[in-house]
N, C-alpha and C positions, 0 to 999 in steps of 0.2 A: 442261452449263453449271452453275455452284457457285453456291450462296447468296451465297456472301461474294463474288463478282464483284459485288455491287446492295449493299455498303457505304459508308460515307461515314461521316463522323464529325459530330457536333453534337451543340454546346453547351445544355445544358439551358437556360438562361436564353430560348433562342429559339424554344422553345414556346410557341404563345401561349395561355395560359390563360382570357382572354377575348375576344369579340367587337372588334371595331376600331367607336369610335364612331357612325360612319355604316355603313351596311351598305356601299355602295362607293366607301368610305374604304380598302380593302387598296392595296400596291402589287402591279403587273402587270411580271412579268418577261415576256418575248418572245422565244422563240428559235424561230430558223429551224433546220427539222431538214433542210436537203442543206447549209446551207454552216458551221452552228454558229453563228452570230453570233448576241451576245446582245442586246437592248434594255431597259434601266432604265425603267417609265413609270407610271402608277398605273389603276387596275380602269377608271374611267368612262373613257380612253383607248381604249378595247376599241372605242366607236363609230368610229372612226375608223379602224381598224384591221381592219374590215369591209367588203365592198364591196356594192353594190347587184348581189343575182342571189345570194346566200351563203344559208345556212340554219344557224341556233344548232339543235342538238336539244337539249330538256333534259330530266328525268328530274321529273318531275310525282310522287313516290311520298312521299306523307305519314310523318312520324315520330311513332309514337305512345309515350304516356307507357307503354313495356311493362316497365319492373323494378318489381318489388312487394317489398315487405320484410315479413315476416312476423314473429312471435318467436325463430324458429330458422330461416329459409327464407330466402334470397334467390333469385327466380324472374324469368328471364328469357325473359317472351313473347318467341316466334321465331315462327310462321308458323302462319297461320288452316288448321285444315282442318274436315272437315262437322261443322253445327251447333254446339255448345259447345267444343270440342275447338281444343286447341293444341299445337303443341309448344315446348316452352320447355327453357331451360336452369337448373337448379338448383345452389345453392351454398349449404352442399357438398351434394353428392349424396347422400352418405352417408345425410343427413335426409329424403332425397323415395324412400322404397323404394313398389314397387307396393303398393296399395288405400292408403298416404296419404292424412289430409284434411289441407291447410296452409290456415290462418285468414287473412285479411288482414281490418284493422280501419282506422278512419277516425284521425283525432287526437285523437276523443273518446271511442274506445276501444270504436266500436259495428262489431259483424261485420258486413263488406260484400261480400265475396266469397269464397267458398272454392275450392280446386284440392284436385281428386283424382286422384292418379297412377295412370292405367290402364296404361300401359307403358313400357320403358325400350327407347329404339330405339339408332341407330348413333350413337357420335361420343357417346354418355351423355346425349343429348336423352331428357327425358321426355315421354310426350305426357300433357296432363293435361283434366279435363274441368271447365270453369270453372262456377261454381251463383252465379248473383247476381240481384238483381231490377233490372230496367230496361233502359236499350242499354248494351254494353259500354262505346262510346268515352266518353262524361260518364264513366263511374264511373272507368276509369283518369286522365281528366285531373284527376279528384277523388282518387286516392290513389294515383296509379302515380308512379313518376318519368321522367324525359327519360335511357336509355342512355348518358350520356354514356362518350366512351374515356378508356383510366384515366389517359392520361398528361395528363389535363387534372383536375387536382388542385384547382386553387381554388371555391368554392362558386358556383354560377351563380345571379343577381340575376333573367336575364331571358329564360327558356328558350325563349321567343318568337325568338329570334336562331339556336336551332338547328333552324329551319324555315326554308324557301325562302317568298319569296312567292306563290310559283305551288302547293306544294301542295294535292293535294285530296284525300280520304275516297274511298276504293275498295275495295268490297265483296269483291275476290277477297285481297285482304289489307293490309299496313301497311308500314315500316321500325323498322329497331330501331336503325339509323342514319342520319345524313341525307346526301343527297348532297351532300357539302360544297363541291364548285363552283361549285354556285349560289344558297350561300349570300351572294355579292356581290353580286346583282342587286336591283335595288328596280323597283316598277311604273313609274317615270317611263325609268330606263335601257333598261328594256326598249319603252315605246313610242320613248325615240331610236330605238332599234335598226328598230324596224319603218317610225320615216319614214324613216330609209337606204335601204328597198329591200330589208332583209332577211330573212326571212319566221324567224320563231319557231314549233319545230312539237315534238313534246309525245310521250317515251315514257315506259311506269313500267317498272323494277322495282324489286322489292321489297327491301331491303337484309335481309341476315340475319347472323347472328352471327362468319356467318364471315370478314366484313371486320375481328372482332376475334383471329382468329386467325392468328397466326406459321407461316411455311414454316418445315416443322421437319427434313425431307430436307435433307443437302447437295447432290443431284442435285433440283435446281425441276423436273425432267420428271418425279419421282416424286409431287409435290405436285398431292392432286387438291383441287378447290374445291368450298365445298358450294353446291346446286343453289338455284335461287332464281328466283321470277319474275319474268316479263318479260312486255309487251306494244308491240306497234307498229299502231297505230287506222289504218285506211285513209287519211285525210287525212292522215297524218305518209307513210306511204309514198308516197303523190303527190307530195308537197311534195319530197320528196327523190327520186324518179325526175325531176323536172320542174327541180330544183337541177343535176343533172347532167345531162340534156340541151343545157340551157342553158350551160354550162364553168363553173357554180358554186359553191363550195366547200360542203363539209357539216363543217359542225366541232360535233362532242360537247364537252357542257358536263358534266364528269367522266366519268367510269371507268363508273360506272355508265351512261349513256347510249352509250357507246362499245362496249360487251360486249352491251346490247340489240342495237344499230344490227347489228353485227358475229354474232349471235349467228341474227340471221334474216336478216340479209342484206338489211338495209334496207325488207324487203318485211313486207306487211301480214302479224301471226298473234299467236301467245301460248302459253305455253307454259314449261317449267323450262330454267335454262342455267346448266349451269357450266364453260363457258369459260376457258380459262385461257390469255390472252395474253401470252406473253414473247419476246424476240427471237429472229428467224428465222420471224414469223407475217406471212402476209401480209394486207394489210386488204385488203378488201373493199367497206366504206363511205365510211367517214370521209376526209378529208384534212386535217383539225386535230383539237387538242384545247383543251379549256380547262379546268386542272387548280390541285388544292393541292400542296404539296409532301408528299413522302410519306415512311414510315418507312424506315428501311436496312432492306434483306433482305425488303419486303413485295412483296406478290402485283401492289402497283400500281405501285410502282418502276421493276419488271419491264413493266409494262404502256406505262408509260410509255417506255421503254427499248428497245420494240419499235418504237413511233410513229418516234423521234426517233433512235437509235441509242444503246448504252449509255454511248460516252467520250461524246457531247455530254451528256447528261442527267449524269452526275455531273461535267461540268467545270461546267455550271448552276446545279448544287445546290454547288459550293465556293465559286462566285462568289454566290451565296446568301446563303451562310454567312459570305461575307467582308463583305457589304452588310450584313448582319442584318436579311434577310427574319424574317419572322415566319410557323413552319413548325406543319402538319398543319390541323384541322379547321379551327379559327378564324384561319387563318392567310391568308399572302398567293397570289396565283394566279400560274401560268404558263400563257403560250397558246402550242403549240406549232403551227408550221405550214410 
């Protein structure tokens, strides 16, 4: 299967560069993946569109403030390992050679943390060892910035928006991106969902930088993804044995949730997964999704593509583009099912 099979064409102007006023203010496309049929409707619609006996899973995995800017450094925390130690992505590289110190300073021009490059692993990830005084997370949300992807250009007012409400702080690590489908839920839509009768149940993983990189093979079976944590908590696996006992639906709330669910097989554990779902996969968990729209030729396209079939998903995405959805993080959602 080719890259260029998961193209589509779109107009710049329909990126959406910022948040939509209300957090579920987006609109909600709906397509049915056995018969294609599409439905026009908007996010808070989703209750309704639920039934009593269902299970939302969402992806609980916090985005931390991880780019530092230094005088010649740009560093990208990627993934916790023991005690100080990160690995992160440097730009350009060239600047972060092995025994490196890179400075990072406040606004006021006082040194507040330094990185020392102890080694240069696969993929030109450095692993670096961070020296600072106090707990990491304050000193990042004090001089780190929010990952945003690059094709979101305009300056963010309110980086509070590129968090779900449900994230939480998790000792085995962070994201370096957010799970952007459930950046539409606010605390009130979700207790709707729960007097419905539909039970809201909770996995992390971890987002890592490689949701910012391109399949770069034109055969996607040569495209391998990098590894990335995952956890599924006993009470999320009950929740969904007890969802399918019962004849009811389990639908993941983004990619990310979907690739956990799919990756342990619904069942309680934890551990690195880099799964790579594209058509011809067969699931396992899930029986919907609830997704953004995504880039041509990306790893989630494809993902998406396997759920639903590939001619529905880009007849979806034309008719998208013909409505002038508003596409990628900050964008509008699609519930597949």
């Amino acid at each position: 299967m080719n890259k260029k099979d998961f193209y589509y064409d779109l107009p710049k102007h329909l990126i959406a560069q910022q948040p939509t006023e209300k957090r579920d203010g987006s609109r909600l496309m709906v397509l049915n993946r056995d018969s294609g049929r599409i439905e026009h409707r908007m996010f808070t619609d989703i209750v309704s569109l639920l039934n009593p006996g269902d299970c939302i899973v969402i992806n609980d995995s916090k985005v931390i403030p991880a780019r530092l800017l230094s005088e010649r450094v740009e560093l990208l925390l990627h993934e916790r390992l023991e005690g100080s130690r990160w690995t992160a992505l440097a730009k350009p590289g060239k600047r972060a050679h092995v025994g490196d110190t890179i400075i990072f300073r406040d606004t006021r021009g006082n040194e507040r943390l330094t990185a020392k490059v102890v080694v240069i692993i696969e993929g030109g990830l450095r692993v670096v060892e961070l020296l600072h005084e106090g707990e990491l997370e304050p000193l990042l949300e004090e001089i780190g910035e929010m990952p945003l992807p690059h094709y979101i250009e305009e300056k963010q007012t309110d980086t509070t928006r590129y968090q779900t409400v449900y994230a939480k702080a998790d000792d085995a690590g962070a994201s370096v991106a957010a799970p952007t489908a459930g950046l539409h839920f606010t605390e009130q839509l979700l207790e709707d969902i729960r007097k419905k009768g539909v039970k809201v149940a909770r996995v992390t993983l971890h987002v890592g930088i490689g949701t910012f990189r391109p399949v770069k093979e034109d055969d996607i079976t040569l495209h391998h993804m990098h590894s990335e944590y995952c956890r599924i908590p006993p009470e999320t696996a009950d929740i969904i044995n007890e969802t399918k006992q019962n004849g009811g639906r389990v639908i993941a709330v983004g990619t990310t949730s979907c690739r956990t669910l799919e990756s342990l097989a619904g069942l309680e554990g934890a551990g690195k997964t880099d799964i790579f779902i594209y058509p011809g996969y067969k699931f396992k968990v899930i029986d919907g999704l609830l997704t953004n729209f995504h880039l041509p030729e990306s790893t989630l396209i494809m993902l998406v593509s396997a759920l639903a079939g590939r001619e529905n998903i880009l007849a979806a995405y034309r008719q998208a583009v013909e409505n002038e959805y508003r596409f990628f993080s900050y964008g509008d959602a699609m519930l597949v099912l």
